[in-house]
Phi, psi and omega in degrees: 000132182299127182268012193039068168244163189246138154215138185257153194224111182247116188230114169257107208309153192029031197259065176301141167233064173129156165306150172301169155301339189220036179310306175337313213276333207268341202090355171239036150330109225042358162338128161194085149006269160320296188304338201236327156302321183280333193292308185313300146344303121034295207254325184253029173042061180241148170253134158235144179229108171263027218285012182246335176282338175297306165312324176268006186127347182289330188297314183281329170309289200291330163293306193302314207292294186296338171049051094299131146327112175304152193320312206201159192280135154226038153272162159258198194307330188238089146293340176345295169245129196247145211252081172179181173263074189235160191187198176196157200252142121308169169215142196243329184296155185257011151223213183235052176236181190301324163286306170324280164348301186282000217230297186307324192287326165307331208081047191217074206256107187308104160272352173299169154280116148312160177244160208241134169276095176302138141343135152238145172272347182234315224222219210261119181304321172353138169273143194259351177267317164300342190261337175291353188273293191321320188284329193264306182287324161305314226038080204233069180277010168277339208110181176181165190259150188233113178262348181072193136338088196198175171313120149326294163331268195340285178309003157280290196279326155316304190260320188320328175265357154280328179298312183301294210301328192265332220020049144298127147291157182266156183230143187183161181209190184219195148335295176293156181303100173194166179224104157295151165220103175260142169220153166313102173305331178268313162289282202272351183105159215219297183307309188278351196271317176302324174332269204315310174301311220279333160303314181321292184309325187299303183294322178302305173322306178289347153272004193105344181259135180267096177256087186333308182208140150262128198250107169280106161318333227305147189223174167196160175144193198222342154224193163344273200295343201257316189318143161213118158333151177263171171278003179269021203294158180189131150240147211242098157260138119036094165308156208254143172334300175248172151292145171226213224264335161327319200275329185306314175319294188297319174319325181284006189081335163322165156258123198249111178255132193242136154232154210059221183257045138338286197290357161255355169259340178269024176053036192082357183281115156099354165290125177250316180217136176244133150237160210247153194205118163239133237098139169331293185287284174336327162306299158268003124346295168294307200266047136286293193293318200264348176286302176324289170334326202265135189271196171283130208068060221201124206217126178220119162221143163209149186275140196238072171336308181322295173322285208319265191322298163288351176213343167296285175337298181320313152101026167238107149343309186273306174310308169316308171326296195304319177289337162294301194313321172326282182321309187292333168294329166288309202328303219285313169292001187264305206289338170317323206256348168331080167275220210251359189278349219253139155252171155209164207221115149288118153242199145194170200257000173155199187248130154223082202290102179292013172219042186227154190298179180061212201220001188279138200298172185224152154296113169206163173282154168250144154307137158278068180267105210219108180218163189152172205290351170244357165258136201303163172259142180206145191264131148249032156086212160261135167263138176282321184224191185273336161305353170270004184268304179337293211296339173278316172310297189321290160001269185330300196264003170089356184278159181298158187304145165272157214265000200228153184129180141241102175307144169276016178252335181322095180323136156223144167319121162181000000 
């Protein structure tokens, strides 16, 4: 039975603080996200200060995880005591990308394979059947353009102005299991080009293929150097296996408010209300507006995109620094409004290490951070998997057990 409790789930997208346990098999052997942004600081006679993420536990998680000191103190003066429930999750799922990560902290961790479009050296990375089913039902009797494997960033300066000129959409992909399509909002139009993704998904579906996401790109600017992504990006995901605890809430009479792309990595499964944000502030800005807003049995998560895309993917560090530091500054307006029904839960969805080659998320462990006006402070360690952050919300809010997980509230004998 739903207990009318509130929880806010602020998930920073790719925000790894050390390598996973089993990073080796992934290729990302030392990976440590946090940790390789401060040492950068560091290194480049910068001070970065988290000290309200600290307060809650970061600082000490990402040490005990790295079984280090991190480069520079990024608390503030009086760290001393830290007023939360903190640690950091494995991950069981078998890959690192953005639907796992989200799916597994629901209590739903992809035991499958994805299927990944491989490189190829003479032809098209494309499955060539998927891709003639995908041209005829779009009607993309022009084509498109195959950019293969690439930079989001990039395949703008490449292609973008043949793409305007011609109005093929680029077609590219990445490590991760996704099929991107970026187009021009004005030459080609922003409604056909989401068409056309949302036809992708049907046929990958009707085929068979477990394609995590199809990624709409929209773009704008008059050249090369000018193209910028937009803020209308949308993804069409991959129905998630089970329910996970989005769908238990609501299903339970609650409310699930998704800002940002919440509501499109859970393919929309388990939404009671969506809203859309572009930007840091404007991220928290909403999951502001919207705790004022929320009555009891209310579940507000919201995905804080940037990092990842701008600045893990990107491969800059110091933006990224700067963009915790943004966040961290925030905390303090969120924890004012805080009453005694309410938790918030820091997390993340994998690693994306700005200082690691290429360009690709990395295996790391995530923080785990669970604070509010009746909780005790406690380090609970390593979580074996992201599912004990789910399985604990549930806990929390009175929803039925999720099938994967541990609670940290959970009584144990002794």
């Amino acid at each position: 039975m739903l207990k009318n409790k509130k929880v806010v789930v602020l998930l920073f997208d790719s925000f790894g603080i050390g390598e996973a346990p089993d990073a080796l098999q992934f290729g990302d052997q030392g990976s440590d996200t946090l940790g390789h942004i401060v040492e950068y600081f560091s290194k480049n006679g910068m001070s970065i200060k988290l000290p309200n993420l600290s307060k809650r536990g970061l600082k000490a998680a990402a040490e005990h995880n790295r079984k280090a000191p991190l480069a520079q103190d990024i608390s503030g003066a009086d760290d001393s005591v830290i007023n939360s429930k903190y640690g950091y999750c494995a991950e069981i799922s078998r890959g690192k990308d953005t639907p796992s990560g989200h799916w597994e902290l629901a209590g739903v961790p992809v035991m499958f394979d994805w299927y990944y479009f491989t490189a190829k050296e003479d032809q098209s990375c494309f499955d060539q059947e998927f891709i003639d089913k995908w041209i005829e039902r779009a009607g993309l009797k022009d084509g498109f353009i195959d950019a293969g494997h690439a930079s989001g960033t990039e395949v703008l300066k490449e292609h973008g102005c043949e793409s305007c000129v011609t109005k093929k959409p680029i077609v590219y992909t990445s490590a991760d299991s996704v099929f991107q399509v970026a187009a021009h909002e004005d030459y080609f139009g922003l409604d056909k080009l989401l068409e056309i993704c949302k036809v992708a998904r049907e046929v990958l579906d009707e085929m068979g293929m477990k394609v995590g996401r199809v990624i709409a790109r929209p773009f704008i600017g008059e050249s090369a150097d000018e193209y910028v992504r937009t803020g209308n990006r949308k993804d069409f995901s991959i129905l998630p296996p089970a329910p996970t605890l989005l769908d238990k809430l609501k299903q339970a009479g609650g409310k699930v408010v998704s800002i940002g792309k919440i509501a499109d990595i859970y393919a929309n499964q388990g939404i009671s209300k969506q809203l859309k944000a572009t930007g840091l502030e404007e991220l928290f800005d909403k999951t502001i507006s919207e705790y004022k807003l929320a009555k009891g049995n209310t579940l507000i998560f919201t995905n804080f995109v940037d990092l990842d895309s701008s600045y893990g993917h990107r491969r800059n560090p110091k933006g990224y620094g700067k963009a915790l530091e943004y966040l961290d500054g925030r905390i303090p307006d969120l924890d004012k409004l805080l009453d005694d029904d309410t938790i918030v839960v820091l997390a993340a969805d994998h690693g994306c290490d700005p200082t690691a080659p290429g360009s690709d998320h990395t295996r790391e462990c995530v923080p785990f951070l669970l604070w509010g006006k009746n909780i005790d402070s406690e380090f609970i360690g390593q979580r074996d998997t992201f599912a004990d952050i789910g399985q604990s919300i549930a806990d929390f809010m009175g929803i039925e057990p999720l099938n994967f997980g541990k609670s940290i509230f959970e009584k144990t004998d002794g």
